[in-house]
C-alpha positions in Angstrom: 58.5 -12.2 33.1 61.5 -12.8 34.3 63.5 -9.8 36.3 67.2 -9.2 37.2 70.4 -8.1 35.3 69.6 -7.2 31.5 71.6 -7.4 28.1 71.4 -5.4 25.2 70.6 -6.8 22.0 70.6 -5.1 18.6 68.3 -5.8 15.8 67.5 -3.6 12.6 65.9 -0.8 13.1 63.1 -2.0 10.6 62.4 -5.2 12.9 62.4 -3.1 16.1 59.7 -0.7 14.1 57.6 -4.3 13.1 57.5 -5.0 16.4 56.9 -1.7 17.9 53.8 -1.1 15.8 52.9 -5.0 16.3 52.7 -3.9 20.4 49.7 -1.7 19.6 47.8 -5.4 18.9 48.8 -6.9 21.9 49.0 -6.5 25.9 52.7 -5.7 25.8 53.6 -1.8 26.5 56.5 -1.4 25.0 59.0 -3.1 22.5 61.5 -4.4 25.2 58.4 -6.3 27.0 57.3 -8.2 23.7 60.8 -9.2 22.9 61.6 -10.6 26.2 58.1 -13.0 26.2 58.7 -14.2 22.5 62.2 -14.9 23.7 60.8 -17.3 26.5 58.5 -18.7 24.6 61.2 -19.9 22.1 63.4 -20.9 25.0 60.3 -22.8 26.8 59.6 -24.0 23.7 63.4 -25.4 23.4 63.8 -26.9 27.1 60.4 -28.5 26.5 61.6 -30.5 23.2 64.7 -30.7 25.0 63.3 -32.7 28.2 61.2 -35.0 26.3 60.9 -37.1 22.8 59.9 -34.3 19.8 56.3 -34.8 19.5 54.9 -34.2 16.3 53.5 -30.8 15.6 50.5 -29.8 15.8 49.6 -27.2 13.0 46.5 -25.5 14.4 48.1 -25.3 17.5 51.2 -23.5 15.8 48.6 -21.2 13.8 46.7 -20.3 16.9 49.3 -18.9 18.9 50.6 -17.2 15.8 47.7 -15.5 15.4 47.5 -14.4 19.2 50.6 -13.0 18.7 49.8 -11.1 16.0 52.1 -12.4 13.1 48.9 -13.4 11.0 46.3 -11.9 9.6 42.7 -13.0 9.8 
C-alpha cells in the first residue's frame, strides 16, 4: 500500500463497525488498512477505465472479487 502523509476521513460509526467486524474475514489488521486497499482498488479501477475504452463488464469477475472481499455471502 501506498505510504506517506495521511488524511482523515470520517464515516458513520455503523460503517466503520461493518468494516471493522468484516476485517476479522480478511488479511487486513485493522480498519484503517482495509479502507485504504478498497480505496485503490476503486481508484485503479477508475484510472484503468480512464486510460482505455470502457470494456464491458464482466459479471463473474465483479462477483468474485466481491466475494474475496467479503461483501457476499456464499
Amino acid at each position: 500500500m501506498s505510504g506517506g502523509d495521511t488524511k482523515s476521513v470520517e464515516i458513520p460509526e455503523d460503517m466503520w463497525e461493518e468494516i471493522d467486524e468484516r476485517t476479522n474475514y480478511t488479511e487486513f489488521s485493522d480498519v484503517d488498512e482495509y479502507i485504504q486497499y478498497i480505496i485503490e482498488e476503486v481508484l485503479y479501477a477508475v484510472r484503468k477505465r480512464d486510460d482505455s475504452e470502457i470494456e464491458d463488464i464482466d459479471e463473474k469477475q465483479v462477483e468474485d472479487r466481491l466475494n474475496a472481499l467479503g461483501y457476499l455471502n456464499e
